[in-house]
ROSE-4610 file (N, C-alpha, C; in Angstrom, 1 decimal, always signed):
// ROSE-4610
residu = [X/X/X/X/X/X/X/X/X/X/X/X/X/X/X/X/X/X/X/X/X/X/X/X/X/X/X/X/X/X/X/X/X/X/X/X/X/X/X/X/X/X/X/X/X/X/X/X/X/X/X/X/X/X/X/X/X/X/X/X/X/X/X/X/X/X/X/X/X/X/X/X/X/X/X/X/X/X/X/X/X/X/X/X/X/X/X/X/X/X/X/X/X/X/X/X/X/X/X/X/X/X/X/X/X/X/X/X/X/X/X/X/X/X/X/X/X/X/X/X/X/X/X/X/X/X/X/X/X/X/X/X/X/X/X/X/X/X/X/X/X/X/X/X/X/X/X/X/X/X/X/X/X/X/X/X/X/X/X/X/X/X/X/X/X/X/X/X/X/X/X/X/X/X/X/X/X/X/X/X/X/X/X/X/X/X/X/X/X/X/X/X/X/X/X/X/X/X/X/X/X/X/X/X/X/X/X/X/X/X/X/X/X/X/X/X/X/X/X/X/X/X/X/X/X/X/X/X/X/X/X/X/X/X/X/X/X/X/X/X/X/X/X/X/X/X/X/X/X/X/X/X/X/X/X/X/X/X/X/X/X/X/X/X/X/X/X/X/X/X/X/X/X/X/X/X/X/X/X/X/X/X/X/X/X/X/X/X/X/X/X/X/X/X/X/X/X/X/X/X/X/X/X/X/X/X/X/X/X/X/X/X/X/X/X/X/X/X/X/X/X/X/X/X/X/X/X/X/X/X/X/X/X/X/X/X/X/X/X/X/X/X/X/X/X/X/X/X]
num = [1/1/1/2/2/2/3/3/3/4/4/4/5/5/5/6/6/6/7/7/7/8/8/8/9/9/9/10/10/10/11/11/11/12/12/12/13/13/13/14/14/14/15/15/15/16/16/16/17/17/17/18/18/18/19/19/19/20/20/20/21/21/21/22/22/22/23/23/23/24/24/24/25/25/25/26/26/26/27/27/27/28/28/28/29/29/29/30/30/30/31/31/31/32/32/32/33/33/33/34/34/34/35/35/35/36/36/36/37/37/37/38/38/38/39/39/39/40/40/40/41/41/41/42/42/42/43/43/43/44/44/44/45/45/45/46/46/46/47/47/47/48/48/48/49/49/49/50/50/50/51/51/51/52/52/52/53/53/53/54/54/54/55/55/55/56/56/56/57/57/57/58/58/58/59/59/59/60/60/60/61/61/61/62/62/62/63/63/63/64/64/64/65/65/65/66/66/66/67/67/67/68/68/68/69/69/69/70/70/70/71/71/71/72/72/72/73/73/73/74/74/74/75/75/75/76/76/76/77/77/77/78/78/78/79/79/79/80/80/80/81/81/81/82/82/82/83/83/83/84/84/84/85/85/85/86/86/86/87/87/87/88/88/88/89/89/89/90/90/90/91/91/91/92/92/92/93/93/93/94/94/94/95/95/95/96/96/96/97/97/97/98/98/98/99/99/99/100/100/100/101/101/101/102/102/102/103/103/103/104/104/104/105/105/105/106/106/106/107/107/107/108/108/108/109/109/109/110/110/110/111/111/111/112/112/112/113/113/113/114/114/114/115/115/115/116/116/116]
x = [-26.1/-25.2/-24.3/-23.4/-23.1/-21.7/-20.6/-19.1/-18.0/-17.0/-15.9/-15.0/-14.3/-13.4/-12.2/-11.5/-9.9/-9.0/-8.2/-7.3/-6.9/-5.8/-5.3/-6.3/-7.7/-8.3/-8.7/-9.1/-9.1/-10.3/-10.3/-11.7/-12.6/-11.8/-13.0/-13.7/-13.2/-14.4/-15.2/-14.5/-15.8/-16.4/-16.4/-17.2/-18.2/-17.7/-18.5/-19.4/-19.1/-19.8/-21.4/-20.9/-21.7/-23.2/-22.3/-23.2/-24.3/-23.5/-24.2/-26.0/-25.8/-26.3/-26.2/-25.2/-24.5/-23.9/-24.2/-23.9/-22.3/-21.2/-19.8/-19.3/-18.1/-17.0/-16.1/-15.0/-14.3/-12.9/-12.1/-11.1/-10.1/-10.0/-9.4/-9.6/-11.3/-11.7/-11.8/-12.5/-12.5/-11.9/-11.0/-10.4/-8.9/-8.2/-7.1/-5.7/-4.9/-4.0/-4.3/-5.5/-6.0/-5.5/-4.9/-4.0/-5.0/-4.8/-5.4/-6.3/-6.0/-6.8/-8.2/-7.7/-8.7/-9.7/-9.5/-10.5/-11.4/-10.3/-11.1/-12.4/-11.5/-13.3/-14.0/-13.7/-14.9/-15.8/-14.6/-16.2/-16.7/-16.6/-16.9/-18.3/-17.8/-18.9/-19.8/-19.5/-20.5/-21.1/-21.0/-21.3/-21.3/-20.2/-19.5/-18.8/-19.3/-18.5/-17.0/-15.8/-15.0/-14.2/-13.7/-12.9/-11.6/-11.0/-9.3/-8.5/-7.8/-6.1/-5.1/-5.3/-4.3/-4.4/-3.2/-3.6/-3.1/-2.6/-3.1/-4.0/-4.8/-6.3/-6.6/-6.3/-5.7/-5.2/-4.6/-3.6/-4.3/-5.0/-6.0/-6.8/-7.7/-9.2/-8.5/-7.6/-7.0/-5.8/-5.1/-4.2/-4.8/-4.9/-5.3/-6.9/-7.6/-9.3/-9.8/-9.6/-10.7/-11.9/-12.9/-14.5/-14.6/-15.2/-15.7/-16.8/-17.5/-18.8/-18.7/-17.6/-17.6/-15.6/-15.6/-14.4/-14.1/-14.0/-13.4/-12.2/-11.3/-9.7/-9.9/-9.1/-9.0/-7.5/-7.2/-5.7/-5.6/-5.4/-5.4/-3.8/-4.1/-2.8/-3.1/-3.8/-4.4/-4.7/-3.7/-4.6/-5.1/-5.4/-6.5/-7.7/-7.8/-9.5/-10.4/-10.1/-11.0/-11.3/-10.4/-9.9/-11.0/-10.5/-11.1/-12.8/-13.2/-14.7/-14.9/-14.4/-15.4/-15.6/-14.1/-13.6/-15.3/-15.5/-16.6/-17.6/-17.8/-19.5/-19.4/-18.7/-18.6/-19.1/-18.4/-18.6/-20.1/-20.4/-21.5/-23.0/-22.7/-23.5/-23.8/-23.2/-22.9/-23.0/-22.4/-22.5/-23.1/-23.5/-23.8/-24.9/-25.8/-26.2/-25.5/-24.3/-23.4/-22.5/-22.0/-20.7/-20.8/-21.8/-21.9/-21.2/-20.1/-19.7/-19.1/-18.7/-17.6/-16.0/-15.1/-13.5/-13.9/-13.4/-14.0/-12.5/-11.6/-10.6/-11.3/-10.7/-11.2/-10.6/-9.8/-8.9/-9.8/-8.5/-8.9/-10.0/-10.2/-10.7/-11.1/-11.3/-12.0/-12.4/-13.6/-14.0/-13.8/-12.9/-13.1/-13.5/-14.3/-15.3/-14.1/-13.1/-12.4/-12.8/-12.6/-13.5/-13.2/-13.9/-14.0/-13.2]
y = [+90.9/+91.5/+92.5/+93.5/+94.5/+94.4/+93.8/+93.8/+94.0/+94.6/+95.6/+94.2/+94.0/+93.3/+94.1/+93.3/+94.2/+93.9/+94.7/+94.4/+93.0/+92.8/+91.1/+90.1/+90.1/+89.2/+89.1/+90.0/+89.9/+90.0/+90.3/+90.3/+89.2/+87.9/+86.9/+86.5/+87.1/+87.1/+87.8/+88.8/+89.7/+89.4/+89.3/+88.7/+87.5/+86.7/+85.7/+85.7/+87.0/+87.6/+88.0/+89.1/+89.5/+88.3/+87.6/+86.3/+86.2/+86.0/+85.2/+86.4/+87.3/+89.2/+89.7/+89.6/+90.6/+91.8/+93.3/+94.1/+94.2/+94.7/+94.1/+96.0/+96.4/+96.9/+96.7/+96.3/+95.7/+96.9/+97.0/+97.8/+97.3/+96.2/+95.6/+96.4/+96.4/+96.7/+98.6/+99.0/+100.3/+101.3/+101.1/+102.2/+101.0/+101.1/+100.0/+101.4/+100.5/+101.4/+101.9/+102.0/+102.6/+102.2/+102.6/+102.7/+102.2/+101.3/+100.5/+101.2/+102.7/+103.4/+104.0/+104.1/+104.3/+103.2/+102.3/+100.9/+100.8/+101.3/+100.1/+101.8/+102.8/+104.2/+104.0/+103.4/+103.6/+102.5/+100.9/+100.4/+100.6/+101.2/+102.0/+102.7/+103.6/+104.9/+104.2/+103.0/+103.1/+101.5/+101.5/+99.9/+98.6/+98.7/+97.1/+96.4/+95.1/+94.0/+94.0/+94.0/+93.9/+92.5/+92.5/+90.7/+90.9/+90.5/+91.0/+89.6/+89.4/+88.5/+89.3/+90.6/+91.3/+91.8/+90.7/+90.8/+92.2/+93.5/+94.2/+95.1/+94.2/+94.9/+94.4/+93.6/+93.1/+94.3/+94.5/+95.6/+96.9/+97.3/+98.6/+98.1/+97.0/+97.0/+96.5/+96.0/+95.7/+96.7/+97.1/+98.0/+99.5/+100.1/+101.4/+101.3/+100.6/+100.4/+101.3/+101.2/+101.6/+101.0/+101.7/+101.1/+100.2/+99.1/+98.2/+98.0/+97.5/+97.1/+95.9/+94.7/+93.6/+93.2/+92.5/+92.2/+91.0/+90.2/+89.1/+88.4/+88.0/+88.0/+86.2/+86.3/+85.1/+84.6/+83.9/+83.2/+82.0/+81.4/+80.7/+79.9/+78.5/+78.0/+78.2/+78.0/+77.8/+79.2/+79.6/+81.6/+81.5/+80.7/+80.5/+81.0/+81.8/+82.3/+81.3/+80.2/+79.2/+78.9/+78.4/+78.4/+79.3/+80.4/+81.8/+81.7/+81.3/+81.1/+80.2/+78.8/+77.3/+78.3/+79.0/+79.3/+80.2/+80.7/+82.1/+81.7/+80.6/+79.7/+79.2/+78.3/+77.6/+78.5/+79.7/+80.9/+81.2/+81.7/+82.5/+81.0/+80.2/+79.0/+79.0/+78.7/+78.8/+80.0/+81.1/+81.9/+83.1/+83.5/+84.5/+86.1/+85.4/+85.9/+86.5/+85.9/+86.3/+87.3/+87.7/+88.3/+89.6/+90.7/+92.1/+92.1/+93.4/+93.8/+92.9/+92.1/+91.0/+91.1/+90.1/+90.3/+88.7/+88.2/+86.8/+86.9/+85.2/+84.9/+83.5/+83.1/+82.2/+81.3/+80.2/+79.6/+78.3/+77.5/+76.2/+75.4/+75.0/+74.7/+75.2/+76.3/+77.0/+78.0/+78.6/+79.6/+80.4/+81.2/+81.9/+83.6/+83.4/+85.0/+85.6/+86.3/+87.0/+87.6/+88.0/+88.9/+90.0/+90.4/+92.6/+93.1]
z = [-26.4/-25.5/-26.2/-25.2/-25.8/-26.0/-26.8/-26.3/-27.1/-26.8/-26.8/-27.2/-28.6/-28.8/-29.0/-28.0/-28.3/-29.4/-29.9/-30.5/-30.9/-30.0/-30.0/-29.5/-29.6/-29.6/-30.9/-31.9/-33.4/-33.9/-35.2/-36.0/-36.0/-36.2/-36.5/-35.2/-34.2/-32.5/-32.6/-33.6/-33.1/-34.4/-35.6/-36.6/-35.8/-35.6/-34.9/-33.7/-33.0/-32.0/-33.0/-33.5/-34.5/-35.0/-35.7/-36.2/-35.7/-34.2/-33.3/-32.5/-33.3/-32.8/-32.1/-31.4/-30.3/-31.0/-30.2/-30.6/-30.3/-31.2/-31.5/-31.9/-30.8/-31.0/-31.7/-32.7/-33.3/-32.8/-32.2/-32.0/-33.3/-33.5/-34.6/-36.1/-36.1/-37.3/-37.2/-36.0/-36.0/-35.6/-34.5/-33.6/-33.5/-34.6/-34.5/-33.9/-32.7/-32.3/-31.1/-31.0/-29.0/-28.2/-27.2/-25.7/-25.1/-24.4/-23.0/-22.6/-22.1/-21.0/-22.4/-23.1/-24.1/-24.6/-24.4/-24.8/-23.2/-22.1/-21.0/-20.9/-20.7/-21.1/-21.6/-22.9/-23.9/-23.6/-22.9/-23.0/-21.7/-20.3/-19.3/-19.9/-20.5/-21.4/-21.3/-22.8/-23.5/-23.3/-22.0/-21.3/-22.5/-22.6/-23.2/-22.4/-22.6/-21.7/-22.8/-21.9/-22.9/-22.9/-24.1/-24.2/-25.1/-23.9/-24.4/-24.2/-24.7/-24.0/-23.2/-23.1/-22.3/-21.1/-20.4/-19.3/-18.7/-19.0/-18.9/-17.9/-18.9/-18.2/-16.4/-16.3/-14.6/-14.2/-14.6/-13.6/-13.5/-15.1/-14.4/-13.6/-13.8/-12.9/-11.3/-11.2/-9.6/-8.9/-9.6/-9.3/-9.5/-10.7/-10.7/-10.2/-9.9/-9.7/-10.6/-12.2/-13.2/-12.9/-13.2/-13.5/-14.6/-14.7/-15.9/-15.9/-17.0/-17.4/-17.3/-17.5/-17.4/-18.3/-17.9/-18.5/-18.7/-20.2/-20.2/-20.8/-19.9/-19.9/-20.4/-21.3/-22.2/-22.5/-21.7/-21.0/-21.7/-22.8/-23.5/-24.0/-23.7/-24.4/-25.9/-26.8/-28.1/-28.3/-29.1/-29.1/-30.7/-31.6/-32.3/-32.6/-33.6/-33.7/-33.7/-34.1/-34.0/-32.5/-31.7/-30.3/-29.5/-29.7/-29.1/-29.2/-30.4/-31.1/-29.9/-30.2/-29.3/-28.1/-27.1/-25.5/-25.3/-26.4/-26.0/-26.1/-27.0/-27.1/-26.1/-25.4/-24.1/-23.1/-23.1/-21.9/-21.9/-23.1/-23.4/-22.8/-23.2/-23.1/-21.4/-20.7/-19.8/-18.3/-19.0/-18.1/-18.6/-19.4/-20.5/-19.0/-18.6/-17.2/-16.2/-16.3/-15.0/-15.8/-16.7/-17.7/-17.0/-17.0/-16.6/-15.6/-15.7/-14.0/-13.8/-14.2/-13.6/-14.5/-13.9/-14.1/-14.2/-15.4/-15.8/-16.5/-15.7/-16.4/-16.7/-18.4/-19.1/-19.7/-19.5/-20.1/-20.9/-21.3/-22.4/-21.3/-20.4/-19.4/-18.7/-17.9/-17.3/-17.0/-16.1/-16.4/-14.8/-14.5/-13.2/-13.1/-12.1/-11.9/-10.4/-10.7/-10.2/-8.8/-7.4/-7.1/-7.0/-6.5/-6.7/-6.1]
Protein backbone atom coordinates (compact mmCIF):
# COMPACT_ATOMS: atom_id res chain seq x y z
CA UNK A 1 0.00 0.00 0.00
CA UNK A 2 0.76 3.50 -0.77
CA UNK A 3 0.90 6.05 2.38
CA UNK A 4 1.59 9.56 3.24
CA UNK A 5 3.02 9.92 6.85
CA UNK A 6 2.56 13.17 8.39
CA UNK A 7 4.65 15.06 10.27
CA UNK A 8 3.48 14.54 13.99
CA UNK A 9 2.97 11.04 13.30
CA UNK A 10 6.81 10.60 12.92
CA UNK A 11 9.61 8.74 11.31
CA UNK A 12 9.61 5.49 13.08
CA UNK A 13 5.70 4.82 11.38
CA UNK A 14 6.85 5.46 8.65
CA UNK A 15 10.14 3.45 9.03
CA UNK A 16 8.02 0.65 10.15
CA UNK A 17 5.54 1.10 7.40
CA UNK A 18 8.43 0.71 5.12
CA UNK A 19 9.67 -2.60 6.80
CA UNK A 20 6.62 -3.91 6.56
CA UNK A 21 6.88 -2.81 2.10
CA UNK A 22 4.56 -0.40 1.89
CA UNK A 23 5.44 2.29 -0.31
CA UNK A 24 6.14 5.37 2.46
CA UNK A 25 5.97 9.37 2.16
CA UNK A 26 7.87 10.43 5.18
CA UNK A 27 6.80 14.35 5.46
CA UNK A 28 8.95 14.02 8.63
CA UNK A 29 11.89 12.81 6.69
CA UNK A 30 11.22 14.62 3.33
CA UNK A 31 9.09 17.57 2.88
CA UNK A 32 9.49 18.64 6.83
CA UNK A 33 7.33 22.05 7.46
CA UNK A 34 4.42 21.44 4.79
CA UNK A 35 1.11 23.32 5.47
CA UNK A 36 -1.88 21.00 5.80
CA UNK A 37 -3.35 21.92 2.45
CA UNK A 38 -0.03 20.92 1.03
CA UNK A 39 0.19 17.27 2.53
CA UNK A 40 -3.67 16.61 2.15
CA UNK A 41 -2.82 17.60 -2.35
CA UNK A 42 -0.03 15.73 -2.48
CA UNK A 43 -1.43 12.74 -1.16
CA UNK A 44 -4.81 13.53 -3.39
CA UNK A 45 -2.18 13.72 -6.44
CA UNK A 46 -0.24 11.25 -5.86
CA UNK A 47 -2.91 8.66 -4.34
CA UNK A 48 -1.55 8.17 -0.77
CA UNK A 49 -3.65 7.03 1.94
CA UNK A 50 -2.57 9.48 4.49
CA UNK A 51 -1.88 8.89 8.40
CA UNK A 52 -1.85 11.79 10.53
CA UNK A 53 -2.80 12.61 14.47
CA UNK A 54 -4.09 15.91 13.31
CA UNK A 55 -7.19 16.34 13.71
CA UNK A 56 -7.07 18.95 11.35
CA UNK A 57 -7.45 17.05 8.76
CA UNK A 58 -11.31 16.63 9.90
CA UNK A 59 -12.04 19.93 9.24
CA UNK A 60 -10.69 19.91 5.59
CA UNK A 61 -12.28 16.58 4.46
CA UNK A 62 -15.79 17.66 6.33
CA UNK A 63 -15.84 21.26 6.45
CA UNK A 64 -13.88 22.57 3.41
CA UNK A 65 -14.82 18.93 1.35
CA UNK A 66 -11.09 18.39 0.08
CA UNK A 67 -10.75 15.17 -2.00
CA UNK A 68 -8.79 12.20 -0.27
CA UNK A 69 -7.38 9.08 -1.20
CA UNK A 70 -7.97 7.69 2.21
CA UNK A 71 -7.26 9.15 5.50
CA UNK A 72 -6.05 7.81 8.69
CA UNK A 73 -6.73 9.89 11.86
CA UNK A 74 -4.96 8.31 14.85
CA UNK A 75 -6.59 9.67 18.23
CA UNK A 76 -4.57 8.16 20.61
CA UNK A 77 -4.24 8.30 24.48
CA UNK A 78 -0.53 6.74 24.16
CA UNK A 79 1.04 8.89 21.34
CA UNK A 80 4.16 6.58 21.37
CA UNK A 81 5.97 5.38 18.39
CA UNK A 82 5.77 2.20 19.67
CA UNK A 83 1.99 2.75 20.44
CA UNK A 84 1.36 4.12 16.94
CA UNK A 85 3.41 0.83 15.41
CA UNK A 86 1.04 -1.99 17.56
CA UNK A 87 -2.40 0.82 16.68
CA UNK A 88 -1.36 0.37 12.69
CA UNK A 89 -0.55 -3.40 12.77
CA UNK A 90 -3.87 -3.89 14.48
CA UNK A 91 -5.55 -1.60 11.64
CA UNK A 92 -3.64 -2.91 8.83
CA UNK A 93 -4.46 -6.68 10.10
CA UNK A 94 -7.75 -6.07 10.14
CA UNK A 95 -8.90 -3.59 7.81
CA UNK A 96 -6.09 -3.12 5.40
CA UNK A 97 -9.03 -3.86 2.31
CA UNK A 98 -11.22 -1.26 3.54
CA UNK A 99 -8.43 1.89 4.23
CA UNK A 100 -8.75 3.55 0.37
CA UNK A 101 -11.18 6.44 0.17
CA UNK A 102 -12.08 6.26 3.56
CA UNK A 103 -11.89 8.87 6.83
CA UNK A 104 -10.75 6.10 9.34
CA UNK A 105 -10.64 7.43 13.03
CA UNK A 106 -8.38 5.06 15.07
CA UNK A 107 -7.90 5.03 18.74
CA UNK A 108 -6.24 2.69 21.53
CA UNK A 109 -9.29 0.51 21.03
CA UNK A 110 -10.93 1.18 18.20
CA UNK A 111 -11.34 1.39 14.77
CA UNK A 112 -14.14 3.78 13.21
CA UNK A 113 -14.91 4.23 9.26
CA UNK A 114 -16.37 7.90 9.39
CA UNK A 115 -19.07 8.46 6.81
CA UNK A 116 -18.87 10.52 3.65
Amino acid sequence: MRFLVDECTGPKVAAWLHSQGHEIFSVFDEARGIEDDEVIQKAYDEHWILITNDKDFGEKVYRERRPHRGIIFMRLEDERAANKVEVLRRLLEGYADRLADQFVVVTDTRVRFARK
